[in-house]
N, C-alpha and C positions, 0 to 999 in steps of 0.2 A: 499394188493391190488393185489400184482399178484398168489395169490393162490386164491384168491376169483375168476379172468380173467380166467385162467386155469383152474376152476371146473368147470363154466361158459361154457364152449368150451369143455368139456370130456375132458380134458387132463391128463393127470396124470402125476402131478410133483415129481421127486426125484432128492433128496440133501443128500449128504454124510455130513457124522459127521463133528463139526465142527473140523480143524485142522488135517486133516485125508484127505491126498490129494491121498491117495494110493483107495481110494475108486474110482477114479473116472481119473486113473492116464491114459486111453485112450484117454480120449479126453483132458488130461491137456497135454500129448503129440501134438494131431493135434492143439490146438489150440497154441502151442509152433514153431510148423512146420508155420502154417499161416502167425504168425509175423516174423518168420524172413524170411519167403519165400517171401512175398508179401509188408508188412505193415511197412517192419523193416526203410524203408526210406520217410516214408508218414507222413504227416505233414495233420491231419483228419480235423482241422481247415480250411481249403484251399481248401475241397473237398468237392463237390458237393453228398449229399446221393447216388444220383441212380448210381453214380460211383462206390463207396466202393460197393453198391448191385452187380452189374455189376462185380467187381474184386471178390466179395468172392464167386458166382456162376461159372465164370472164375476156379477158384483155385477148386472148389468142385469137377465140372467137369475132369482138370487137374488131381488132387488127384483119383482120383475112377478109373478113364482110362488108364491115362498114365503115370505118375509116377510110380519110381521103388519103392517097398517096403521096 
C-alpha cells in the first residue's frame, strides 16, 4: 500500500536491507536524538495530533538552527 501511495505521488522510496541499520544509521541517529530530546516523557495517548505536529516542526526547526552539532 504505501509503495503503491509513493509511486502515486513521484516519490521514490528507499529501504535499507533488512537488519542492516548501518545503511541508514543518519537518520537512526536523529530519530534517536528526537526521542530523547523531545518525546522521551510523552505519553502520545494523551496528545492531541496537531501538537506532536507542532513539537516535531518545533525540534526540526531547533535542530537545523540552533542546536550545536
Amino acid at each position: 500500500m504505501y509503495t503503491k501511495f509513493a509511486s502515486g505521488i513521484n516519490l521514490v522510496s528507499s529501504m535499507s536491507r533488512s537488519g542492516t541499520c548501518w545503511d541508514n544509521a543518519v537518520i537512526e541517529s536523529f530519530q534517536s536524538n528526537i526521542k530523547s530530546e523531545v518525546f522521551q516523557y510523552v505519553k502520545f495517548n494523551s496528545q492531541r495530533y496537531q501538537d506532536v505536529v507542532e513539537w516535531v516542526i518545533t525540534y526540526f526547526n531547533y535542530y537545523n538552527e540552533e542546536r550545536i552539532q
